[in-house]
C-alpha positions as CSV (number, residue, x, y, z in Angstrom):
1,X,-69.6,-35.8,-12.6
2,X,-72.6,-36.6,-10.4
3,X,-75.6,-38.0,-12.7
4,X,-75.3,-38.9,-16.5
5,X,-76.2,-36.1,-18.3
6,X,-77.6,-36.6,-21.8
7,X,-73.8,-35.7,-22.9
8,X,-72.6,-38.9,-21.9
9,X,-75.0,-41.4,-23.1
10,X,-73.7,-43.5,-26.3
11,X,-75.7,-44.7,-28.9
12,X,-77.5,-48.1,-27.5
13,X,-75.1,-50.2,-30.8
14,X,-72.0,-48.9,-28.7
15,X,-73.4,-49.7,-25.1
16,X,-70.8,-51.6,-23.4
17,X,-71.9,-54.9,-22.0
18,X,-70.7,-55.0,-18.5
19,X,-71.1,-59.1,-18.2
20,X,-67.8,-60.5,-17.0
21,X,-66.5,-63.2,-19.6
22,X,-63.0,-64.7,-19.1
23,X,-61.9,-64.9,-23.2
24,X,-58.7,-64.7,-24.7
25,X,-56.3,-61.4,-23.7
26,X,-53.6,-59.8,-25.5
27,X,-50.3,-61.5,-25.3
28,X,-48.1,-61.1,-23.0
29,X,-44.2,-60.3,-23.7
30,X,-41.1,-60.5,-21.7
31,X,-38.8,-58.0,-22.8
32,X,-35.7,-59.0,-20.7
33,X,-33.1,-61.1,-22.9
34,X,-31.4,-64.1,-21.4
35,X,-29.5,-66.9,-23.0
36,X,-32.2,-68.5,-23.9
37,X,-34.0,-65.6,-25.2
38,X,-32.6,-64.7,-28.4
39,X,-33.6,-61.2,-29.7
40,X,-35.1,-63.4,-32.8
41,X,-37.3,-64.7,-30.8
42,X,-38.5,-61.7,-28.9
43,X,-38.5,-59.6,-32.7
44,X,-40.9,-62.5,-33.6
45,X,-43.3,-62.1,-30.5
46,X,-43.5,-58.7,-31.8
47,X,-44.2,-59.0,-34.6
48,X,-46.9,-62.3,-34.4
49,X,-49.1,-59.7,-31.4
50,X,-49.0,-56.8,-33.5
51,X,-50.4,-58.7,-36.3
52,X,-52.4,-60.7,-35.0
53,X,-54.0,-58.2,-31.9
54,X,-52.5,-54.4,-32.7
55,X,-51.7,-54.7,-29.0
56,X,-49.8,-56.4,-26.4
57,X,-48.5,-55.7,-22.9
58,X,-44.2,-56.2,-21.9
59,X,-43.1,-57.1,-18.5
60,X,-39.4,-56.1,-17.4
61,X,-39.6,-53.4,-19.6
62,X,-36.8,-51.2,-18.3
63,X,-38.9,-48.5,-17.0
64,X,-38.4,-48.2,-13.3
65,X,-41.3,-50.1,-10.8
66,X,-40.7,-46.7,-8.0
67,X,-41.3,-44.4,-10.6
68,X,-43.9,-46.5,-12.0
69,X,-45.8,-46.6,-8.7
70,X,-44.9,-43.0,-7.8
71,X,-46.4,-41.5,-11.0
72,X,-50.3,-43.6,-9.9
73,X,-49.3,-41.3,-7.0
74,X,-48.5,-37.9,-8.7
75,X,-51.7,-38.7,-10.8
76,X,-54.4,-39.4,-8.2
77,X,-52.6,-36.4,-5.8
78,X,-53.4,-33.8,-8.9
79,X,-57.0,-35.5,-9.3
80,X,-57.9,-35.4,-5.5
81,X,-57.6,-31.7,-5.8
82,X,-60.6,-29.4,-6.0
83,X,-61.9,-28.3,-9.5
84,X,-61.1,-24.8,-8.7
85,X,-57.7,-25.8,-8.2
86,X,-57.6,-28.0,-11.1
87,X,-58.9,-25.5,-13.9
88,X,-56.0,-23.3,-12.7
89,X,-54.6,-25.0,-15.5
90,X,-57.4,-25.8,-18.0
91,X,-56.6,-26.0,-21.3
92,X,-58.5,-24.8,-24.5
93,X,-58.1,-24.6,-28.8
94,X,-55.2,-21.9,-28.3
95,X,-53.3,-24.3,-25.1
96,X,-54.0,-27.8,-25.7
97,X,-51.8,-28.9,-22.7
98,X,-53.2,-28.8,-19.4
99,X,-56.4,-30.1,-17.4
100,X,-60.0,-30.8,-19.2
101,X,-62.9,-32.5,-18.2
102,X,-65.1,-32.7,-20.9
103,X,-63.2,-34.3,-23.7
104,X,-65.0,-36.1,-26.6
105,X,-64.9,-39.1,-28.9
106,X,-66.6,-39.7,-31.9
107,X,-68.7,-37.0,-30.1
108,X,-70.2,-38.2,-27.4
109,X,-68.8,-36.9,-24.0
110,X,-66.3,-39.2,-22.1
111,X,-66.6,-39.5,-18.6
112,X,-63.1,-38.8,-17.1
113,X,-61.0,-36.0,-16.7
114,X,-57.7,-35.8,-18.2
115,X,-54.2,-33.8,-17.9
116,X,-52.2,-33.4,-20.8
117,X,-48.6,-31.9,-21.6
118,X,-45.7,-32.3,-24.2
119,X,-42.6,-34.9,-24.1
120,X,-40.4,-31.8,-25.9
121,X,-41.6,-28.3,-24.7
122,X,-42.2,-26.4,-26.1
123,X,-43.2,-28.3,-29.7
124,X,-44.1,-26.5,-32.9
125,X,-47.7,-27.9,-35.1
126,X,-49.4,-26.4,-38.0
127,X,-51.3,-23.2,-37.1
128,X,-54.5,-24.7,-39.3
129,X,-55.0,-27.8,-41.1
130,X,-55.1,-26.5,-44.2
131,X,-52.7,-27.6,-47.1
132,X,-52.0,-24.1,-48.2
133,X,-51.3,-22.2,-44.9
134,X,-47.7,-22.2,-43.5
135,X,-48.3,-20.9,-40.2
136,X,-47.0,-22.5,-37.2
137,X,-47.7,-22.5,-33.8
138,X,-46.1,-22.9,-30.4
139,X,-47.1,-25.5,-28.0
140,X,-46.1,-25.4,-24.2
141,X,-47.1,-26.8,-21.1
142,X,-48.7,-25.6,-18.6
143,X,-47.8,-27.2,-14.6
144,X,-49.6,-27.0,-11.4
145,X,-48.3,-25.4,-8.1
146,X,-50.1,-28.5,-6.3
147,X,-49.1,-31.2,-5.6
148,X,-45.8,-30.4,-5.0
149,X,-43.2,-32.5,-7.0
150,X,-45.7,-33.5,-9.7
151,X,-43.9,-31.7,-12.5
152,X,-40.7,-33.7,-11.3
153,X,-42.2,-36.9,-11.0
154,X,-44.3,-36.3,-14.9
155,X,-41.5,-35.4,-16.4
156,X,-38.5,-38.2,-14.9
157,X,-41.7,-40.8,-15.5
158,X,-42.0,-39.5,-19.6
159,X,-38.2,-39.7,-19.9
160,X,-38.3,-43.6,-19.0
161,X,-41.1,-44.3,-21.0
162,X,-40.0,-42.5,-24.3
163,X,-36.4,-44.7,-24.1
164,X,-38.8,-47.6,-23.6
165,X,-41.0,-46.4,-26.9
166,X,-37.9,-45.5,-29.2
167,X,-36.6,-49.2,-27.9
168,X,-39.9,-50.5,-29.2
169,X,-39.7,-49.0,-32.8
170,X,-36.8,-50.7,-33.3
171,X,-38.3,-54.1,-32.3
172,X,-40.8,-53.5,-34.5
173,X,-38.9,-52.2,-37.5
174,X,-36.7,-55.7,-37.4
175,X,-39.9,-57.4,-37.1
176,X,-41.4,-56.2,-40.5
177,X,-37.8,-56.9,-41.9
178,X,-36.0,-53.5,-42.0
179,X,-32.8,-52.1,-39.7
180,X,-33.5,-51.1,-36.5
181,X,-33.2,-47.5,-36.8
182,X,-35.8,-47.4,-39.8
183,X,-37.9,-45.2,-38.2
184,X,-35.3,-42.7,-35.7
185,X,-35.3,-40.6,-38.4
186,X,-39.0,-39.4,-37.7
187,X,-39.2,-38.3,-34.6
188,X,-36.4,-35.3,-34.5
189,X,-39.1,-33.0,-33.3
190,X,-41.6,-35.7,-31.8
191,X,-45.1,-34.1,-31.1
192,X,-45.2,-36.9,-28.3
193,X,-47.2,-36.4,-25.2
194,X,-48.5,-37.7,-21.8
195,X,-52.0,-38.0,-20.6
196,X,-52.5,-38.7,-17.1
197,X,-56.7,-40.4,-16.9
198,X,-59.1,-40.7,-14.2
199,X,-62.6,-42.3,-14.7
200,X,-64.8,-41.7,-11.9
201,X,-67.4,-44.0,-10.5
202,X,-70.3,-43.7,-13.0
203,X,-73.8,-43.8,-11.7
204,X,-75.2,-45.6,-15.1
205,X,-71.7,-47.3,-16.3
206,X,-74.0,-49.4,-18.9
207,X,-74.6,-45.9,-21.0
208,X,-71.8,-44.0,-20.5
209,X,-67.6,-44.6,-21.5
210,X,-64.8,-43.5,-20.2
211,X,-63.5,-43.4,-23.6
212,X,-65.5,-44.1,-26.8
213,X,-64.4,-46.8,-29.4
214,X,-60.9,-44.8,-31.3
215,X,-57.7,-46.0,-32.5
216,X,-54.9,-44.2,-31.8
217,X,-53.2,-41.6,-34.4
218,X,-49.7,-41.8,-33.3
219,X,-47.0,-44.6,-34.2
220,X,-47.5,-46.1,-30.8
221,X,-49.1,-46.0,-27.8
222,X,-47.4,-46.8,-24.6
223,X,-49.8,-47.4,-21.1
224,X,-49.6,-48.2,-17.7
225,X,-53.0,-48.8,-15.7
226,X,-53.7,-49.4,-11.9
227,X,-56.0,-53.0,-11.0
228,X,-58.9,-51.7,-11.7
229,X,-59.6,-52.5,-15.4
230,X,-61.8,-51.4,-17.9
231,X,-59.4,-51.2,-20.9
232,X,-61.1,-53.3,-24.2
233,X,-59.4,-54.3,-27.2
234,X,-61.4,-55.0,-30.4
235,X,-60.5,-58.8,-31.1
236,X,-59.5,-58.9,-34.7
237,X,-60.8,-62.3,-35.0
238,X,-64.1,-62.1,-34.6
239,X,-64.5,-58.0,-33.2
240,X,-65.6,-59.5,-29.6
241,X,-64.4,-56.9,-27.0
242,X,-61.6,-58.6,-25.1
243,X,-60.7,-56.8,-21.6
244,X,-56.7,-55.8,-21.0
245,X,-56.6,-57.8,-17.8
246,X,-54.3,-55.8,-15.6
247,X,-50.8,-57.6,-14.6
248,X,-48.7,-56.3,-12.0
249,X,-46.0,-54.1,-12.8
250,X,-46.8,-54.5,-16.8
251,X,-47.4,-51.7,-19.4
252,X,-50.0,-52.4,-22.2
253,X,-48.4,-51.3,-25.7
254,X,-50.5,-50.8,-28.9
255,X,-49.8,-49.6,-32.6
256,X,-51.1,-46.5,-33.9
257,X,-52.2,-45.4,-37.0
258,X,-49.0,-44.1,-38.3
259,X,-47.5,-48.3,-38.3
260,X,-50.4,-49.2,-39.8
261,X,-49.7,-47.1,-42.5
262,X,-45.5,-47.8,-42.8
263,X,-46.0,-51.6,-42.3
264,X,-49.1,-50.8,-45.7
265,X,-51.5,-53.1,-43.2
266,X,-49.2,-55.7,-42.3
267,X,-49.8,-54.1,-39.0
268,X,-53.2,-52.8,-37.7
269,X,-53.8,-50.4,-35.5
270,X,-57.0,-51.7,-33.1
271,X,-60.0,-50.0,-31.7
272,X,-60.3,-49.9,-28.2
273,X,-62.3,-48.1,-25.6
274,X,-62.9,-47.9,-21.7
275,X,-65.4,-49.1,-19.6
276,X,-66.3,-47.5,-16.1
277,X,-67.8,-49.0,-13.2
278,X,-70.5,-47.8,-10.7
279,X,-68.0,-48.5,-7.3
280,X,-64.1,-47.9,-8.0
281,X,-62.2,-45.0,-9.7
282,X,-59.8,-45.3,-12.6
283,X,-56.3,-44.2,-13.5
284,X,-54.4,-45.1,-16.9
285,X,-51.4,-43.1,-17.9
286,X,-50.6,-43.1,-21.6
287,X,-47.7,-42.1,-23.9
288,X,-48.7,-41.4,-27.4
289,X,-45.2,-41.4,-29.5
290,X,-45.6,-38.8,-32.3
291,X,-43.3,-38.0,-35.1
292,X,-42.4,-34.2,-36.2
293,X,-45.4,-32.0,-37.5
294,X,-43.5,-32.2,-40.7
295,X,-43.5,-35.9,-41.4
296,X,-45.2,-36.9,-44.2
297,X,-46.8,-40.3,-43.5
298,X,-47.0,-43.1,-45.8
299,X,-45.9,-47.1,-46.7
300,X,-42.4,-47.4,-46.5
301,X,-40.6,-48.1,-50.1
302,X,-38.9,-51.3,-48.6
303,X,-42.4,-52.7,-48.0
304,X,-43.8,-51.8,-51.6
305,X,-43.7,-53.7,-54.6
306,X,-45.9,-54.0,-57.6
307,X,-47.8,-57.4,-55.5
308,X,-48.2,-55.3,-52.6
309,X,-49.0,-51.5,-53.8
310,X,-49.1,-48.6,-51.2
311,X,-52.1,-48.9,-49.8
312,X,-52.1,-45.1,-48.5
313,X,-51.7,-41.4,-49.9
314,X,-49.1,-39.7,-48.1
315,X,-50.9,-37.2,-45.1
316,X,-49.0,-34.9,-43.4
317,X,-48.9,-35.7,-39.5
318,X,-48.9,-32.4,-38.2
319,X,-51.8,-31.0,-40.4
320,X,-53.8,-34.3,-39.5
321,X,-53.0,-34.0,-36.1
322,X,-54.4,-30.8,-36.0
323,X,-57.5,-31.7,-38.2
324,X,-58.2,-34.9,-35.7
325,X,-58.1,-32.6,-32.7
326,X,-60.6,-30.2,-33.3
327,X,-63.7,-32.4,-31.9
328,X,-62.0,-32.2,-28.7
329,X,-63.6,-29.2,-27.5
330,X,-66.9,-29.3,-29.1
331,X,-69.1,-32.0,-30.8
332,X,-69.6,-31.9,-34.2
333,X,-71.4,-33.2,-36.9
334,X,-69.3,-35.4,-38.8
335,X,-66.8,-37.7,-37.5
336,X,-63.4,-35.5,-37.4
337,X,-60.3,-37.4,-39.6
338,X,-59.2,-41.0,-39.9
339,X,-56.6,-42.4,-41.9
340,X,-59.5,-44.2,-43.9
341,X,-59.5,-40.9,-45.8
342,X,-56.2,-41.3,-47.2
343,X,-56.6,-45.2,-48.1
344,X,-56.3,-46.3,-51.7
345,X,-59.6,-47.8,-53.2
């Protein structure tokens, strides 16, 4: 990824503005309970950041600090290696798990390379996104000889992190007023999966992104980042891009599209994007919590009454996962879907 190629360049409305400001950040939350921590207090933190920001970041979280620093190992071990020995196991449209490095959003190139694989392997998804075709598909990940114990480390790391999700959910189902286990029910054959990032040093960091303005399609989003920074969050007050400022030992959380639709927009899932810099590299790690390919999303009943109509048309989350994915491997015209399309005039 030597000089910007044309590829990379975002439209000069998108440009990031690279000025340091010190403004507001997302909230930070303290998971651990104590007696004088109630879990009322900690369901209403919750619930007040994901209204009010879409994300937050949790401190004493449960997820292991070894594992968290050995998996910023794992990750820049596998990215240190050559391309040749990367693309060994390069993914495409038929394996979507694996290494890429030229991944787009809202179809303009990122600049960063990424490796991808599956929480359940192998998982099962819609063949096509069409309504009317019943085919499935079988999803499975592909691992890397090199470096050694990476597939170890990936998957002991994804295990943590998926407890720490599913211990989330509840948090947030109690927050919008329901039982905890609301939402187990959807996730039976989770589509989840782990990304590991890295954003190289960009030559021209004022015209390029390591990852374009999106919101996240999932139910929620779960990150951990080294010190560099570059993660922004689209401030709902006044759409100002606030940086996530990286805090020791913390994971950065954010609601996807799938709570926005269950909470019917009492929750709202953010955009965000990543900014790179001429001097350091990058690493982020993200778990995106899916739900079964045969979910159908929509407002939950409890949250539905003739003051506050569903705001949504059912979608199925496997068809729109496969829909939403196709831009990743070759721009296109038109943005690719968004639950916009299923809103309710």
């Amino acid at each position: 990824m030597g000089e910007v190629d044309q590829a990379f360049i975002q439209s000069i409305e998108h440009r990031p503005n690279l000025d340091t400001i010190e403004i507001e950040g997302i909230p930070l939350i303290d998971l651990s309970l104590s007696h004088t921590t109630d879990i009322n207090v900690l369901v209403s933190k919750i619930g007040t950041a994901c209204k009010n920001w879409g994300f937050f970041q949790v401190i004493n979280h449960g997820v292991p600090l070894e594992l968290l620093e050995k998996i910023k190992v794992a990750a820049k071990a596998f990215f240190d290696q050559t391309m040749e020995e990367k693309r060994k196991v390069k993914r495409d449209e038929v394996n979507p798990m694996g290494y890429y490095e030229s991944e787009h959003t809202k179809n303009v190139r990122d600049w960063k390379e990424v490796f991808d694989f599956l929480i359940k392997d192998p998982s099962f998804l819609p063949a096509s996104p069409e309504l009317e075709d019943d085919e499935m598909r079988t999803l499975s990940n592909q691992w890397p000889e090199n470096p050694p114990q990476f597939r170890e480390v990936c998957q002991e790391y994804a295990r943590e992190v998926e407890k720490l999700g599913y211990k989330l959910l509840e948090l947030i189902s109690l927050s919008l007023g329901l039982p905890s286990n609301r939402f187990n029910g959807y996730f039976e054959d989770q589509l989840s999966r782990m990304r590991l990032n890295h954003y190289p040093p960009c030559p021209c960091p004022e015209l390029a992104l390591g990852v374009g303005r999106h919101k996240d399609a999932g139910a929620l989003t779960i990150v951990a980042q080294d010190d560099v920074g570059g993660l922004q969050v689209k401030r709902k007050s006044d759409g100002v891009w606030a940086p996530v400022k990286p805090t020791s030992n913390a994971l950065v959380i954010n609601v996807g599209d799938i709570v926005q639709v269950w909470s019917n927009e009492a929750y709202e899932s953010v955009e965000h994007r990543v900014v790179v810099n001429s001097e350091r590299e990058r690493f982020s790690i993200p778990i995106f919590i899916f739900p079964s390919h045969y979910v159908m999303v929509k407002p939950l009943e409890e949250l539905v009454n003739e003051g506050n109509p569903p705001k949504y048309k059912p979608y199925n989350f496997g068809k729109f996962n496969v829909a939403r994915n196709r831009s990743n491997y070759k721009k296109l015209e038109v943005q690719n879907i968004q639950i916009s399309d299923f809103k309710i005039i």
